[in-house]
GUBA-411539 format. One record per residue (C-alpha): x negated, y, z negated; residue in three letters. Coordinates in steps of 0.1 Angstrom, whole numbers, padded with zeros to 4 digits, always signed. Example, Ala and Ser with C-alpha at 12.3 -4.5 7.8 and 13.67 -1.06 7.14 Angstrom:
2
-0123-0045-0078ALA-0137-0011-0071SER
END
This chain:
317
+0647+0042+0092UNK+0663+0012+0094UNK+0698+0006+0083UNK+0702+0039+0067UNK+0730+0063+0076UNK+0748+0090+0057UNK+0780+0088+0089UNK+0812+0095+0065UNK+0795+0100+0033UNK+0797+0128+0010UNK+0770+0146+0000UNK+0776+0157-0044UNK+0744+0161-0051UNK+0706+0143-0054UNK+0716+0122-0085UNK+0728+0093-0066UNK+0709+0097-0030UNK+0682+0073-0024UNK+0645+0084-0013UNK+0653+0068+0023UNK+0683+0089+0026UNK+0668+0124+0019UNK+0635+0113+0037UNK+0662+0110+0065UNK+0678+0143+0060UNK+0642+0161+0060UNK+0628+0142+0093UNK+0660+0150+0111UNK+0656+0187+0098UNK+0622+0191+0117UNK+0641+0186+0146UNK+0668+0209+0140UNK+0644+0235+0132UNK+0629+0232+0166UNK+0668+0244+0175UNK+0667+0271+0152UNK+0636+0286+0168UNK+0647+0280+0201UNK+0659+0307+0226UNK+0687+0285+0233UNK+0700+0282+0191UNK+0735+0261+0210UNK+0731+0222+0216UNK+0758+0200+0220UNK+0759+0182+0191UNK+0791+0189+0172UNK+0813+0199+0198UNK+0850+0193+0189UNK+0845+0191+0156UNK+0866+0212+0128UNK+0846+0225+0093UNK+0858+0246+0060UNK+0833+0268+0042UNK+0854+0269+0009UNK+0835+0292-0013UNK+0853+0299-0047UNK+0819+0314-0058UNK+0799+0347-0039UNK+0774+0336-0013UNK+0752+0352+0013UNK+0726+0324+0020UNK+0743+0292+0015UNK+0778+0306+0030UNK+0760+0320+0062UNK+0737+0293+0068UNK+0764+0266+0067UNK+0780+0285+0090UNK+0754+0293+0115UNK+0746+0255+0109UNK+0777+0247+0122UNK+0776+0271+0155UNK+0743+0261+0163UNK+0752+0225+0165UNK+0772+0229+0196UNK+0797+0256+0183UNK+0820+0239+0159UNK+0847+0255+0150UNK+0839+0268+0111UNK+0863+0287+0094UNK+0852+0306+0062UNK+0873+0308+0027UNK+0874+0322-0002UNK+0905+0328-0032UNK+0906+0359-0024UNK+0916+0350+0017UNK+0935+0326+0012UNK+0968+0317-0005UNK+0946+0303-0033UNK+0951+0343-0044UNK+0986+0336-0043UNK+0985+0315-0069UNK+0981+0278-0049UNK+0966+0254-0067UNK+0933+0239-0059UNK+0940+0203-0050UNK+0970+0218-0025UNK+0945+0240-0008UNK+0922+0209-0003UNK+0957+0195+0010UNK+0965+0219+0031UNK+0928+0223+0050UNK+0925+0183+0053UNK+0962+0180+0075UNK+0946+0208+0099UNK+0924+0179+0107UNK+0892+0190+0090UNK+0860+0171+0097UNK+0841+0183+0064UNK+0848+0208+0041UNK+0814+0227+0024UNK+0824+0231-0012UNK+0812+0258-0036UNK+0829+0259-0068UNK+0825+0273-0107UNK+0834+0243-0124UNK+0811+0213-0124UNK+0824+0180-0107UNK+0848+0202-0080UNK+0834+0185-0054UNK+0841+0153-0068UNK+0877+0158-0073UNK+0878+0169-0039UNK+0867+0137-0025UNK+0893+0117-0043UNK+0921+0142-0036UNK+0915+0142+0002UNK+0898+0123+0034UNK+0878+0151+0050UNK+0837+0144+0041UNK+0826+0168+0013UNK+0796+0186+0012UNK+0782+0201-0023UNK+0771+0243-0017UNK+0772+0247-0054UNK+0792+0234-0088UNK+0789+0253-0119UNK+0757+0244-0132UNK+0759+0210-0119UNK+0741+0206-0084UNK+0732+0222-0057UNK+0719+0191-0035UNK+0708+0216+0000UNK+0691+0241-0016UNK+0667+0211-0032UNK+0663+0199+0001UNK+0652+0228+0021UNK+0630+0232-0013UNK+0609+0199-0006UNK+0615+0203+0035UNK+0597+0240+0029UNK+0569+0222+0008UNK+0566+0194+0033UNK+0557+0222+0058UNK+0526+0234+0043UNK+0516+0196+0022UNK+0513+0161+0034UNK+0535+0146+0006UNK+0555+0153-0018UNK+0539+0126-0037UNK+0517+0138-0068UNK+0521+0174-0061UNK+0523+0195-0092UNK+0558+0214-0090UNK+0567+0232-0116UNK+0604+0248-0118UNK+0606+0279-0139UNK+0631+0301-0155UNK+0668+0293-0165UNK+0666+0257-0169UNK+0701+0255-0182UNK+0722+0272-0162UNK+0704+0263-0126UNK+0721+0239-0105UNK+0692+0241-0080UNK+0667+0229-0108UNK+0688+0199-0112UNK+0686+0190-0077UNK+0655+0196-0072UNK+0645+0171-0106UNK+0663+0146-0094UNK+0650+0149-0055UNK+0615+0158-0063UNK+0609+0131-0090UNK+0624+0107-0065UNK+0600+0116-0043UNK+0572+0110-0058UNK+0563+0147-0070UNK+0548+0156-0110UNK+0577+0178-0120UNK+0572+0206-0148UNK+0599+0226-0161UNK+0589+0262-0183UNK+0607+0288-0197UNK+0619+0299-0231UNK+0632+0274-0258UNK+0669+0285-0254UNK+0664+0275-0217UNK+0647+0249-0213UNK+0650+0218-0238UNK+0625+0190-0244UNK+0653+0164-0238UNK+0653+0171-0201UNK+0621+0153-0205UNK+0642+0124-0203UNK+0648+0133-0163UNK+0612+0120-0159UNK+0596+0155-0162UNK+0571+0176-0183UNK+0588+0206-0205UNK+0566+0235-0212UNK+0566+0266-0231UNK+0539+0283-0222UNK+0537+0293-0187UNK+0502+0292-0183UNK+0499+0255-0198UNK+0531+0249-0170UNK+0510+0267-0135UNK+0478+0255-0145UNK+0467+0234-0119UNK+0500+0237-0101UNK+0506+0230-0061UNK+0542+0246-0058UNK+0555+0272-0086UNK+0590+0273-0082UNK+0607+0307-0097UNK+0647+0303-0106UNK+0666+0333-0108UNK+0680+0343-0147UNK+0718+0339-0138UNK+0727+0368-0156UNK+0762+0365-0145UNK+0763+0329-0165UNK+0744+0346-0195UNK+0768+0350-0222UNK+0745+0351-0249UNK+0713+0363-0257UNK+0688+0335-0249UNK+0661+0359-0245UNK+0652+0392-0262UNK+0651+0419-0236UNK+0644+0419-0195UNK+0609+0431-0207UNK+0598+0403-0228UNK+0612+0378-0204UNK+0591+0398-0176UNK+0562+0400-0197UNK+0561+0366-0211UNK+0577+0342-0185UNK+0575+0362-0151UNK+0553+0352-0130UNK+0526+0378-0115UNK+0493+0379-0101UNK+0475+0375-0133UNK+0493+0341-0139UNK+0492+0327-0105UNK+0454+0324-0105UNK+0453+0295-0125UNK+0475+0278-0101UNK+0456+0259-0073UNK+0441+0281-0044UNK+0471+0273-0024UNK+0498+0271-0047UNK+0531+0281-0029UNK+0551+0304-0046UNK+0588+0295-0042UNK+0622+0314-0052UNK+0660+0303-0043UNK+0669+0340-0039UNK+0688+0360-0047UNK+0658+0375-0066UNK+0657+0399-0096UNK+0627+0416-0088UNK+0603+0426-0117UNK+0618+0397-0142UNK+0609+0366-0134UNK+0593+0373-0102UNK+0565+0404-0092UNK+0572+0416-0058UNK+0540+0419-0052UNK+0541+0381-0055UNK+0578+0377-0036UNK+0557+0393-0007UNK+0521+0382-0003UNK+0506+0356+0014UNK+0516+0323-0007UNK+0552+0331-0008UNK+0577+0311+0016UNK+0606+0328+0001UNK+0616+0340+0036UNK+0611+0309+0056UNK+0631+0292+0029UNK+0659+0310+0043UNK+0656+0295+0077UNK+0646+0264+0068UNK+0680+0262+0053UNK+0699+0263+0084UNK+0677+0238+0092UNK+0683+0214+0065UNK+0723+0221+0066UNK+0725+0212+0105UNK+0709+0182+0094UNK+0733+0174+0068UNK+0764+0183+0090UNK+0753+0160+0121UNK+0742+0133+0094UNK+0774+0132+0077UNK+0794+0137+0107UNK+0782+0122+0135UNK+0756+0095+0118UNK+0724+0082+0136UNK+0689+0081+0126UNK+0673+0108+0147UNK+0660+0088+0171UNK+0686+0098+0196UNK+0676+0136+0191UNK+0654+0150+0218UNK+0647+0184+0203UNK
END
């Protein structure tokens, strides 16, 4: 790895993160997911060490991985947030609360926020390394990364795979991260979905923007399904739950003229029946569910990383 370390950085998102730094995050992540399947989840590895789930937003995944991430790495001591637990329902204002949780001595504070650049504010407000879970419809930089580390399990490379990202281009921080990350990894990104979701000036990311799903999975190697954020939906950008379903859902029918092997992806939580089957959620080209673990294993690499530094090398898991 040479000379590359992400000790006391922050981690906003995939914009700005270089190919040798995620290739870091995902080869440390094979090792922490040796951990994870372990009898023995505990290793010594952030002992001492103090970390703030701050979660302005809901969460089951994210929140619960990070915090498992941070147990399993040698029981750090991770407290969990959100408005409505903290005096933040009292009316305290953001940057106080940051205040507040960085003189406690806080090692890194895991940030999940509504509006877009949170994160960044946070890091110029207080000392404490900040880590992205989530901002508006900004980024989402770990989900993207347990995305390619989940496609890395069943593909040599990332480089020239056919990925296509599908759904609710514009409201999905996850489809940003994974652009920027996948793209800078060497993968053929498509984006599909309708025309009030997905516009052709994204094209300008480096990827392909389709219309048609079938022209978008044709050929495909991973099909990557985004769940419609109906709680970000304000107008309507499609006709009915039907038409999306029938048009841009992906099923059985349209996943045969993906490859043989295509892997059929999903951030969760899923809307079953719109843009995903469950037949398809559950058959044998899915890896929705190891997604979920592979998570924990990508965040435990992105805490140790952050916090403690070092290469990998010194890991003997």
């Amino acid at each position: 790895m040479g000379q590359v370390s992400l000790k006391g950085k922050h981690l906003l998102g995939l914009q700005n993160v270089s190919p040798e730094e995620i290739k870091l995050i995902l080869d440390v992540a094979k090792k922490m997911k040796n951990i994870v399947l372990s009898d023995d989840k505990k290793v010594p590895l952030l002992k001492g060490k103090s970390i703030i789930n701050l979660f302005m937003e809901p969460s089951t995944r994210t929140r619960s991985s990070f915090e498992l991430a941070g147990k399993y790495l040698g029981g750090a001591d991770v407290i969990n947030l959100s408005p409505s637990g903290s005096s933040m329902g009292k009316g305290e204002s953001f940057r106080d609360t940051l205040l507040t949780m960085s003189y406690m001595g806080t090692d890194a504070i895991v940030m999940r926020h509504s509006a877009e650049g949170a994160p960044l504010y946070a890091t110029k407000a207080v000392d404490p390394i900040i880590i992205n879970a989530g901002d508006g419809a900004h980024e989402h930089p770990t989900q993207a990364l347990l995305d390619m580390y989940s496609i890395l399990e069943k593909k040599e490379s990332l480089e020239g795979l056919k990925v296509v990202i599908i759904g609710d281009i514009m409201h999905s921080r996850v489809a940003r991260s994974n652009i920027y990350g996948l793209t800078k990894m060497g993968a053929d990104v498509h984006l599909a979905g309708p025309r009030t979701m997905v516009y052709p000036e994204l094209e300008k990311l480096g990827v392909t923007v389709h219309h048609d799903i079938r022209e978008a999975v044709a050929n495909a190697d991973v099909v990557n399904v985004l769940r419609i954020q109906l709680e970000r939906i304000h107008s309507a950008l499609y006709p009915t739950n039907r038409e999306y379903a029938r048009i841009f859902g992906i099923n059985n029918e349209v996943l045969k003229l993906a490859k043989d092997d295509v892997m059929v992806m999903h951030p969760g939580p899923m809307n079953r029946g719109l843009e995903i089957a469950p037949d398809v959620a559950y058959s044998d080209q899915s890896v929705i569910q190891e997604q979920v673990r592979n998570g924990v294993a990508v965040r435990m690499a992105v805490l140790y990383l952050t916090i403690i530094g070092g290469d990998g090398s010194e890991l003997a898991y």
